[in-house]
C-alpha positions as CSV (number, residue, x, y, z in Angstrom):
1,X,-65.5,-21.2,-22.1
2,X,-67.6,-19.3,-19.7
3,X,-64.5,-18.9,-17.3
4,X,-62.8,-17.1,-19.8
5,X,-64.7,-14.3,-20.7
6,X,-63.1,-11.7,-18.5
7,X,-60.2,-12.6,-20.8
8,X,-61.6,-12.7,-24.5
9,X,-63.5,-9.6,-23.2
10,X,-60.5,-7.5,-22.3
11,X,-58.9,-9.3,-25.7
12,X,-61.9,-7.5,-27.8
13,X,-61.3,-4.4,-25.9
14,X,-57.4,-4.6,-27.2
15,X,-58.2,-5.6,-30.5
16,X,-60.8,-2.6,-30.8
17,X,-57.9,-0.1,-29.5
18,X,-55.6,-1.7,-31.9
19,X,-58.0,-1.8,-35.2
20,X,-58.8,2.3,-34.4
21,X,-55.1,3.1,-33.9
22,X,-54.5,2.5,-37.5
23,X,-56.5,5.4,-38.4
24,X,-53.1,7.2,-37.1
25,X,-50.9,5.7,-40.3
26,X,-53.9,6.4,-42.8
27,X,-53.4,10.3,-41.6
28,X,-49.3,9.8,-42.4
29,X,-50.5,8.4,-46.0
30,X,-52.8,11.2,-46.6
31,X,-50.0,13.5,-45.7
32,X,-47.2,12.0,-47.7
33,X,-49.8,11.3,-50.4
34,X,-48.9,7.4,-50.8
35,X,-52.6,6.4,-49.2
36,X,-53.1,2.9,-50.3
37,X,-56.2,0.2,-48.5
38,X,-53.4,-1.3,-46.0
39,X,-54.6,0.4,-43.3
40,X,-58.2,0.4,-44.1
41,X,-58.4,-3.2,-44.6
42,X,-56.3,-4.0,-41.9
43,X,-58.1,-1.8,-39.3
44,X,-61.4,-2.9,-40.3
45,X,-60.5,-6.4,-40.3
46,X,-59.0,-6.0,-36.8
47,X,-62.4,-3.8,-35.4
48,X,-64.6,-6.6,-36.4
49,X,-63.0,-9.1,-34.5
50,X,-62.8,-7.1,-31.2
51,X,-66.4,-5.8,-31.5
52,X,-66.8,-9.6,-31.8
53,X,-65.0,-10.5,-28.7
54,X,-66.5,-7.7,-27.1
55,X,-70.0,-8.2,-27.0
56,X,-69.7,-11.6,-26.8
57,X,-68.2,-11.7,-23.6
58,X,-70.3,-8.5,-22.2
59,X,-71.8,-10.0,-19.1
60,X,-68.7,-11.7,-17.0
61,X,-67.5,-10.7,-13.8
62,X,-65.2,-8.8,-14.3
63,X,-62.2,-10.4,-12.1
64,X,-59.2,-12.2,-13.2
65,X,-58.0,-15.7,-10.9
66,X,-54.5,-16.8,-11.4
67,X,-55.1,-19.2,-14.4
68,X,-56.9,-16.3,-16.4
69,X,-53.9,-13.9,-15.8
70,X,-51.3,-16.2,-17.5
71,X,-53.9,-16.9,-20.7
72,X,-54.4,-13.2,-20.7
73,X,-50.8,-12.6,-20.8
74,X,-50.1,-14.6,-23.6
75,X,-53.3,-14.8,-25.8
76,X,-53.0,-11.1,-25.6
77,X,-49.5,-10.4,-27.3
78,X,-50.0,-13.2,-29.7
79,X,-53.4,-11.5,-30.8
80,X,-52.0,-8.5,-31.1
81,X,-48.8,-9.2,-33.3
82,X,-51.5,-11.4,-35.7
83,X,-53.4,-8.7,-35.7
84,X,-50.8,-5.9,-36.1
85,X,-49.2,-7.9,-39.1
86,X,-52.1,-7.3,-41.6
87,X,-50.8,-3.7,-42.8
88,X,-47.3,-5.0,-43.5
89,X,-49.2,-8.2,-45.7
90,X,-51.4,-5.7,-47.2
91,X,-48.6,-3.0,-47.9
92,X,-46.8,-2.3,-51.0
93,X,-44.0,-4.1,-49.6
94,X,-45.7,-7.1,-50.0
95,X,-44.4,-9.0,-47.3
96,X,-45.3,-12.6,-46.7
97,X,-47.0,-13.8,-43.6
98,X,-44.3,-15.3,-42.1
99,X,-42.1,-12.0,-43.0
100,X,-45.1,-9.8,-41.7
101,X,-45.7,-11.7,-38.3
102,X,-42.3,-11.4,-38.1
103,X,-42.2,-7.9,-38.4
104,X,-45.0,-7.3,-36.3
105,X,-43.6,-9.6,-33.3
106,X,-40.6,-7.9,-33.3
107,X,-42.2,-4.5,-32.9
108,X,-44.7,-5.6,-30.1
109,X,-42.3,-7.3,-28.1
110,X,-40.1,-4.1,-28.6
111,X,-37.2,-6.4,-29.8
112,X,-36.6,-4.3,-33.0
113,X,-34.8,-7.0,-35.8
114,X,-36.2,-6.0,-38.9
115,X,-36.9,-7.8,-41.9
116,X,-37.7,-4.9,-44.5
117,X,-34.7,-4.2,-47.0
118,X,-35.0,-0.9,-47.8
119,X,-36.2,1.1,-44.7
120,X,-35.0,4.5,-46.3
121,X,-37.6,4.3,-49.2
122,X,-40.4,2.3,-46.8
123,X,-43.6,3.6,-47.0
124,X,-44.1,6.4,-44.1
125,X,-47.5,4.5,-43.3
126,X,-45.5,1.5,-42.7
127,X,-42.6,3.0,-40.6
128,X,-44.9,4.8,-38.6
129,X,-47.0,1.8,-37.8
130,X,-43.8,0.1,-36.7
131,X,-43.0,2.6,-34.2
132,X,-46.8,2.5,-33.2
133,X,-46.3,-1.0,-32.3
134,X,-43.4,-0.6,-30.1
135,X,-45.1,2.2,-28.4
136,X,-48.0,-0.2,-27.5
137,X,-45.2,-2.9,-26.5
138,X,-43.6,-0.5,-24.3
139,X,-46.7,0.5,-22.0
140,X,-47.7,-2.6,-22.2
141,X,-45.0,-4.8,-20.7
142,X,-45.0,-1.9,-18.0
143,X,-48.6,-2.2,-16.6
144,X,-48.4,-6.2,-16.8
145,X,-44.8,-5.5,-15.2
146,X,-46.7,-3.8,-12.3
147,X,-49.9,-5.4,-12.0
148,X,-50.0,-9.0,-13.6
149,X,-46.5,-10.3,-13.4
150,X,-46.2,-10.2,-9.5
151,X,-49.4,-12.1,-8.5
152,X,-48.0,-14.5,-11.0
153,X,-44.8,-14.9,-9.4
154,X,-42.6,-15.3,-12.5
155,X,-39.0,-15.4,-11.6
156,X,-39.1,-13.1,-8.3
157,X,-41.4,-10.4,-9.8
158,X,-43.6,-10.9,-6.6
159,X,-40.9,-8.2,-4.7
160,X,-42.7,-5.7,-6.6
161,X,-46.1,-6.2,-5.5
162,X,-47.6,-2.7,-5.3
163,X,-49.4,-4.0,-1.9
164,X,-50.8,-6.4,0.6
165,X,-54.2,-6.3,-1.4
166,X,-52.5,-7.0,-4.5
167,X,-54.5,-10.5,-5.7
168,X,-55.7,-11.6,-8.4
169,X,-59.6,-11.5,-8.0
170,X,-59.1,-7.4,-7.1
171,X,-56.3,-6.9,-9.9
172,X,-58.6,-5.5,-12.6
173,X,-59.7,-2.5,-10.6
174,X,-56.2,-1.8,-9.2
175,X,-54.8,-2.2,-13.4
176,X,-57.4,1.0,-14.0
177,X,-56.1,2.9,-11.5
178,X,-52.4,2.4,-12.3
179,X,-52.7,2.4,-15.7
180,X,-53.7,5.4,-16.3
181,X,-51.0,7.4,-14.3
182,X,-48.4,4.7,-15.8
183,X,-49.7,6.2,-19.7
184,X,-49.9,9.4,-18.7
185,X,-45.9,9.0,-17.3
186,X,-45.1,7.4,-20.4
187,X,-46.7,9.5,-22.8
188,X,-45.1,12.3,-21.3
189,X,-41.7,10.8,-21.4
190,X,-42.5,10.7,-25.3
191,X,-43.2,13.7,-25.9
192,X,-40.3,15.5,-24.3
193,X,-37.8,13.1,-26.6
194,X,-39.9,14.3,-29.4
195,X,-39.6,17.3,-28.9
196,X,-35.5,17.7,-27.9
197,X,-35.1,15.3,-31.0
198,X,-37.2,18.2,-33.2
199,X,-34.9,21.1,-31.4
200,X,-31.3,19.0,-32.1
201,X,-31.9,18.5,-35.8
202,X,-35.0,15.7,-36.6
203,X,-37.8,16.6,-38.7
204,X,-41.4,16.4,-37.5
205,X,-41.6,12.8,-38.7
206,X,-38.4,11.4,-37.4
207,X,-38.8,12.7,-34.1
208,X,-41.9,11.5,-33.6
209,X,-41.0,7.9,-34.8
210,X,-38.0,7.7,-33.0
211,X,-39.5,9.0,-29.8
212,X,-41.9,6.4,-29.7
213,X,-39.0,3.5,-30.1
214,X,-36.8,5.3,-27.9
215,X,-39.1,5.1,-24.8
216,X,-40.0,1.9,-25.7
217,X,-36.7,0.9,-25.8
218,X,-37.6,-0.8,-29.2
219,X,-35.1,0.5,-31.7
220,X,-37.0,0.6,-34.8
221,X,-35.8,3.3,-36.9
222,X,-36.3,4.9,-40.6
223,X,-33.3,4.7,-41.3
224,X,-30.7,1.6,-42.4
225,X,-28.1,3.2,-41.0
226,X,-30.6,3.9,-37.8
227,X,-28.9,6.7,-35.6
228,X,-25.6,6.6,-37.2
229,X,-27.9,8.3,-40.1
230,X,-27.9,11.8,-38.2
231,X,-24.2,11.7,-37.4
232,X,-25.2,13.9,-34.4
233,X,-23.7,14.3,-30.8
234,X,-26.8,16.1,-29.5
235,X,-29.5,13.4,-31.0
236,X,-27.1,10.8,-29.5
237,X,-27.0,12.0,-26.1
238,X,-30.6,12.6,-26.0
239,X,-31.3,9.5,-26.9
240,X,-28.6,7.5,-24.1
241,X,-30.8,10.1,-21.6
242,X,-34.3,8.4,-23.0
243,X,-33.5,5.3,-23.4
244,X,-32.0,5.6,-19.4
245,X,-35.5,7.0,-18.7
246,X,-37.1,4.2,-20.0
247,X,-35.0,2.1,-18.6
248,X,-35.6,2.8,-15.0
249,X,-38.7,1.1,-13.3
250,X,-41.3,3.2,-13.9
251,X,-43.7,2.8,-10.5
252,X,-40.3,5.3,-9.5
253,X,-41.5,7.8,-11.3
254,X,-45.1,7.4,-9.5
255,X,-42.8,7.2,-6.1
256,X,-41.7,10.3,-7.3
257,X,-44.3,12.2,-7.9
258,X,-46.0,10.7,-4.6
259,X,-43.1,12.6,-2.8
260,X,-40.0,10.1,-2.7
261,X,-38.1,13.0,-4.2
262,X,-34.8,10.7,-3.4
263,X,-36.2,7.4,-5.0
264,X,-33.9,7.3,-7.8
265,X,-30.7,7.4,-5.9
266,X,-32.2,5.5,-3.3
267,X,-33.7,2.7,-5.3
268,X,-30.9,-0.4,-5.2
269,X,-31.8,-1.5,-8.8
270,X,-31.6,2.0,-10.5
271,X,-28.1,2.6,-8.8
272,X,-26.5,-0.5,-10.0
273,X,-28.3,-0.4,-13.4
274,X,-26.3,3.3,-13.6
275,X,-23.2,1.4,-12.2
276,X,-23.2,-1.1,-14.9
277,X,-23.7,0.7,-17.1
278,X,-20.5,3.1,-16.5
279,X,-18.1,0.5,-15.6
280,X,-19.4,-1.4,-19.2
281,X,-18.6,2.0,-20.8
282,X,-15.3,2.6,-19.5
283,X,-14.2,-1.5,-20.0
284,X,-15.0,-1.2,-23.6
285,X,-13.9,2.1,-24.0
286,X,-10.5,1.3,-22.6
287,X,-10.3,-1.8,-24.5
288,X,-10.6,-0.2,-27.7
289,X,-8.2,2.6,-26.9
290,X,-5.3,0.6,-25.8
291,X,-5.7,-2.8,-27.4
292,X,-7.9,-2.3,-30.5
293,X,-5.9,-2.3,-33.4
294,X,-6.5,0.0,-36.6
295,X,-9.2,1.3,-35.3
296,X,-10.2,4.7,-36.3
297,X,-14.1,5.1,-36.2
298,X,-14.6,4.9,-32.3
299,X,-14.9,7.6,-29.4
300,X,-16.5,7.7,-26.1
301,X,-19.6,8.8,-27.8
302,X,-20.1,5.8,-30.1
303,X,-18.9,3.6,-27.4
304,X,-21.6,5.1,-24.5
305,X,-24.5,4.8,-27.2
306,X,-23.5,0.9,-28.1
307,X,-23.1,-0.1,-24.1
308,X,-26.8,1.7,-23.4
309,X,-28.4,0.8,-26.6
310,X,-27.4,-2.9,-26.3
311,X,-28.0,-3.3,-22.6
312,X,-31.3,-1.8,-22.7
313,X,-32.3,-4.0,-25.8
314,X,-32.9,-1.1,-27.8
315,X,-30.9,-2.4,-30.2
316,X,-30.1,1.5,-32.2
317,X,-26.6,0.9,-33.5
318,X,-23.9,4.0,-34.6
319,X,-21.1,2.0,-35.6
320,X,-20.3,-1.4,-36.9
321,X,-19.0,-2.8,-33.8
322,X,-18.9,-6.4,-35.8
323,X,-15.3,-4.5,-36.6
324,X,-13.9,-3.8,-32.7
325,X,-13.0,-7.0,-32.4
326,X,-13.8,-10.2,-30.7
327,X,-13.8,-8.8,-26.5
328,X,-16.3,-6.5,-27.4
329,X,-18.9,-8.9,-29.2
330,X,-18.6,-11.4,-26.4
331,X,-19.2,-8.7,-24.1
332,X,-22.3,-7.0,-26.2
333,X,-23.3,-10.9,-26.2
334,X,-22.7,-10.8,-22.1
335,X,-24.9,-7.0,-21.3
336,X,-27.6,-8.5,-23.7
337,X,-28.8,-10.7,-20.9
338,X,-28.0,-8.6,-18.5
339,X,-30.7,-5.8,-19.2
340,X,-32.6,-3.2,-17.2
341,X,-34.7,-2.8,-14.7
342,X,-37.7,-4.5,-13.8
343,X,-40.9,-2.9,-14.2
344,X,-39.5,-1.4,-17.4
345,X,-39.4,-1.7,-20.9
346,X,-36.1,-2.8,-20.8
347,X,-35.8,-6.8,-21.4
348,X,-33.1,-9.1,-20.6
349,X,-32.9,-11.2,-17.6
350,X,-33.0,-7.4,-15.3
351,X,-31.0,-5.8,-13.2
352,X,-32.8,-7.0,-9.5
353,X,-32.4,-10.9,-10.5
354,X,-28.6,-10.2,-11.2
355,X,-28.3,-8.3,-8.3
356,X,-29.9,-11.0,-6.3
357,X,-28.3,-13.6,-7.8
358,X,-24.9,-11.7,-6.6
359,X,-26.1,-11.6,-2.7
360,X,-26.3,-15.6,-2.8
361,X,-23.5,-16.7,-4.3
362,X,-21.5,-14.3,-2.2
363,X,-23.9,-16.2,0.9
364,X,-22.8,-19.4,-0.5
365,X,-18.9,-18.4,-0.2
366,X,-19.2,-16.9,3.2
367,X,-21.1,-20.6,4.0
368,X,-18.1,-22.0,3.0
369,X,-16.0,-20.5,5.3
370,X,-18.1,-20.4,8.1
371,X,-20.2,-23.4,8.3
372,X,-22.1,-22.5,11.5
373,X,-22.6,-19.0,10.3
374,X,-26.4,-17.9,9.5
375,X,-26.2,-15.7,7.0
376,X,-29.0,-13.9,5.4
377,X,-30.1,-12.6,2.0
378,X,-31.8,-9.1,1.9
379,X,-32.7,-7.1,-1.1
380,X,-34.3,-3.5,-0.5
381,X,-34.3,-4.1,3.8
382,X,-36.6,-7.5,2.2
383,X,-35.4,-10.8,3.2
384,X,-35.3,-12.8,0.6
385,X,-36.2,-16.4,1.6
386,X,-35.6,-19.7,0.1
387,X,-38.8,-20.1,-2.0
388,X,-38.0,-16.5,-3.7
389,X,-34.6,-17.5,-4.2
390,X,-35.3,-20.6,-6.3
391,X,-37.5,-18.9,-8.0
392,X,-34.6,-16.5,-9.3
393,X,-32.4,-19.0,-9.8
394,X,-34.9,-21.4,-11.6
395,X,-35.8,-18.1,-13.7
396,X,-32.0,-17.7,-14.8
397,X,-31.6,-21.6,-15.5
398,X,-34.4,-21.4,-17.6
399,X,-32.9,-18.5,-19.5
400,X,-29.8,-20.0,-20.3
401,X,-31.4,-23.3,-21.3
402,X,-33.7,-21.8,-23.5
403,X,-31.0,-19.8,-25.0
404,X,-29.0,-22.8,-25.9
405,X,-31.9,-24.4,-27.6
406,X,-32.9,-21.4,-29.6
407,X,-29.1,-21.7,-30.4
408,X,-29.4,-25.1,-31.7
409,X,-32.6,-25.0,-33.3
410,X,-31.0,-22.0,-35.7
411,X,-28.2,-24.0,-36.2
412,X,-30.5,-27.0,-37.7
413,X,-32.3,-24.6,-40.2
414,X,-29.0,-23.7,-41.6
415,X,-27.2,-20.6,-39.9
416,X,-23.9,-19.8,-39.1
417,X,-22.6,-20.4,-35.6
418,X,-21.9,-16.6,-35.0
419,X,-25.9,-16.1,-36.5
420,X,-27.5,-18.8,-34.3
421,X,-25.9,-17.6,-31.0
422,X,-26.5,-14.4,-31.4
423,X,-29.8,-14.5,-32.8
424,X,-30.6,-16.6,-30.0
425,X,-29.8,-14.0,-27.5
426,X,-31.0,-10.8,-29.6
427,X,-34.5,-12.7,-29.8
428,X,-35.1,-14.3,-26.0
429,X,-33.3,-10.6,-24.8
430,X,-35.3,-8.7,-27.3
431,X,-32.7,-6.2,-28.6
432,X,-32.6,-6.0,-32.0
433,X,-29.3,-7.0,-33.8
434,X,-27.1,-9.3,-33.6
435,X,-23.5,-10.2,-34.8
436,X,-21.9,-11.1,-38.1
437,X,-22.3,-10.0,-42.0
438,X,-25.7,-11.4,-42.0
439,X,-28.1,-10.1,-39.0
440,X,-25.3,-7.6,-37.6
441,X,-25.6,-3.8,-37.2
442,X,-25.5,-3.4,-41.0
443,X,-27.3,-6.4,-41.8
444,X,-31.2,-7.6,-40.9
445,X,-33.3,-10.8,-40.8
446,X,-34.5,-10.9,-45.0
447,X,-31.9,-13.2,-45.4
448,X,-32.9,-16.1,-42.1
449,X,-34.8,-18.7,-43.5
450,X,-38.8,-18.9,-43.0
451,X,-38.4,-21.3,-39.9
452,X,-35.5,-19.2,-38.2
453,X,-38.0,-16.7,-38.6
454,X,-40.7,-18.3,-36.5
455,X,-38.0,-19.9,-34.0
456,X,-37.0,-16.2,-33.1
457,X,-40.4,-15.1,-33.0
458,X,-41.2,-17.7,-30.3
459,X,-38.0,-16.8,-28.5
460,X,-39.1,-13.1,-28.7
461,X,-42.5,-13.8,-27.1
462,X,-40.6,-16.3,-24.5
463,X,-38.0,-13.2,-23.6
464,X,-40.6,-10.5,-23.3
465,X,-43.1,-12.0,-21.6
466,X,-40.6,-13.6,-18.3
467,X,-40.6,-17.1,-20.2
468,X,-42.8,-18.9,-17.4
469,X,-46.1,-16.8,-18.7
470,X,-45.7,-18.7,-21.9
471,X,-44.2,-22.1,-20.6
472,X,-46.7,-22.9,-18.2
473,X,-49.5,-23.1,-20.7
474,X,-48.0,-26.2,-21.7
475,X,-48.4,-27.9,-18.7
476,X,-51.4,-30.4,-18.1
477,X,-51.7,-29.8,-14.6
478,X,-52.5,-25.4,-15.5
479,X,-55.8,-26.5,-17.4
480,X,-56.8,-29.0,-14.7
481,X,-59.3,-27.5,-12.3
């Protein structure tokens, strides 16, 4: 166990952060007067065992090889949605542990499928902590994004290797550095949606909340209705504009600041992300004008928040869109793989691996006709060799094969056809909701049996974390020396 000290250090150091953060609902309890030992318990519990970890591990080196990065990666999302489901079993709502881990999962892995019935009369405490958690899952899929997924090399994340130097023995002090200009970017993000959501109509609370899951791309709300609650054009819009934020790769807004005043109309995967995301918006929104029949409860509005929330995986919902008809719920089912950038905390397959994916079967055509031809791939003036491109293609073949089995597995614990497939995709895409009476936008997961409940909350760990961080810990060969 000695080699792994580095990581069960840096997994106390989380689970320290994480216990003390819950001092933060206490103070909404106090507040709203509805203080109960959730919290306390919850936090203390969580402390103890990171103070454990902690000094236990006090004297290791510091650095991080290849094998440690992927049991980093996973040991420390799993620890934190264990750990970050104690207030919900603890709360009034009573929740079981299977409901709670649930809960929690969703929230870290920003997927936002809820469980809770009644999120209008939900303890603030509780909704609060929720939006905590996605907050946390939002910086924190951007700084392993930046710094652990490329010396990984999971599914072509290796093109956005910050440099030369970039290896794993020297990624801890290059994580520091980073990840302090990446939170400071992100917490700044969240407090201008706060505070535009305060000026267009939210109360303290709400805008707080919701500015937290918007950056994060989460879509936990307050509200059962979520935004079709506030039933306003100016929260709406700020939120597409937020969600687009925190959508975008976010080592552009370092670029940025570092002078590359022309990064974001410069940057391949921002422009087509914007490009999908128009032409998805003007498809659907034709669709429904000319060929959807009696339907009243649509506009450009509705239909531009739906195509961004959806595509993002933010998963807020205005309208029932279960009731536009069967084109648009395949193609909702169709951008939730798609997704948004890389180095977001947008999920989905991203933006660059469709793009990429594009340039070679386009290659593979023009091979076709000209069989002498040499053609070359090139993303971002990069050529993109053979090795890179199987590991795309591998990445997406994975993706669909895991969906299908997700699929299936719902299917043997009882659900629907329309529930399995989409919960299969809402859960390895991390969105949120998914189609039909029962998990659709007016619906949520109460209703899935238990073991649906822990299939989706494998698929949601699978999605978010690039499914090979996960998938290789099953292999023999990763634990041989």
């Amino acid at each position: 166990m000695s080699n792994y000290k580095t990581v069960f250090f840096i997994l106390g150091v989380l689970q320290i952060i994480l216990g003390f953060s819950m001092i933060i609902p206490i103070g909404i309890q106090v507040i709203y007067k509805q203080v109960d030992q959730s919290f306390i318990g919850a936090g203390i519990i969580t402390i103890i065992f990171g103070i454990l970890f902690f000094l236990s591990n006090l004297d290791h080196d510091k650095k991080l090889n290849l094998q440690q990065a992927f049991i980093l990666t996973a040991l420390s999302w799993l620890s934190v949605a264990i750990f970050g489901s104690l207030p919900f079993i603890f709360s009034e709502l009573e929740l079981s542990i299977t409901d709670a881990f649930f809960e929690s999962m969703s929230g870290i892995t920003t997927t936002g499928s809820t469980i809770i019935l009644n999120l209008n009369e939900s303890p603030k405490g509780i909704l609060f902590w929720r939006a905590i958690l996605q907050w946390f899952g939002g910086i924190g899929i951007i700084v392993m994004a930046i710094t652990l997924m490329p010396i990984m090399n999971i599914g072509g994340m290796k093109l956005f290797t910050i440099s030369s130097n970039h290896t794993p023995e020297k990624i801890l002090p290059k994580t520091k550095e980073i990840s302090i200009r990446l939170i400071l970017i992100y917490l700044c993000l969240t407090l201008i949606c706060m505070i535009f959501y305060k000026i267009f109509g939210m109360n303290l609370f709400d805008s707080i909340t919701h500015s937290m899951t918007t950056i994060a791309t989460g879509g936990f709300s307050n509200y059962n209705e979520s935004f079709a609650y506030f039933n306003s054009a100016k929260i709406e819009i700020t939120a597409i504009i937020f969600i687009i934020l925190g959508s975008v790769p976010f080592i552009s807004y370092i670029k940025f600041l570092n002078g590359d005043r022309k990064i974001f109309i410069t940057d391949s995967q921002i422009t087509s992300f914007i490009k999908i995301t128009i032409i998805s918006v003007i498809i659907l929104f034709l669709y429904l004008s000319f060929l959807g029949t009696n339907l009243t409860e649509f506009n450009l509005r509705s239909v531009s928040f739906n195509v961004v929330s959806i595509l993002t995986g933010t998963g807020y919902v205005t309208e029932d869109f279960d009731n536009w008809g069967s084109f648009p719920i395949i193609f909702f089912l169709i951008l939730m793989f798609i997704g948004g950038c890389a180095g977001s905390t947008a999920c989905g397959i991203k933006i660059f691996r469709v793009q990429i994916l594009y340039l070679f079967l386009v290659n593979q055509l023009k091979k076709i006709i000209y069989p002498r031809g040499i053609f070359l791939i090139k993303y971002d003036n990069n050529n993109v060799d053979d090795k890179f491109m199987s590991s795309i293609i591998s990445f997406i073949y994975l993706y669909i094969v895991i969906f299908f089995s997700i699929t299936a597995l719902l299917s043997l614990s009882g659900l629907d056809f329309v529930t399995s497939i989409s919960g299969a995709a809402t859960s390895i895409s991390n969105v949120g909701p998914g189609l039909g009476t029962v998990i659709g936008p007016n619906g949520n997961f109460s209703q899935v049996p238990d073991i649906s409940k822990w299939i989706l909350s494998a698929g949601m760990i699978l999605g978010r974390l690039e499914l090979f961080a996960i998938l290789v810990l099953f292999l023999p060969s990763f634990w041989q020396k």
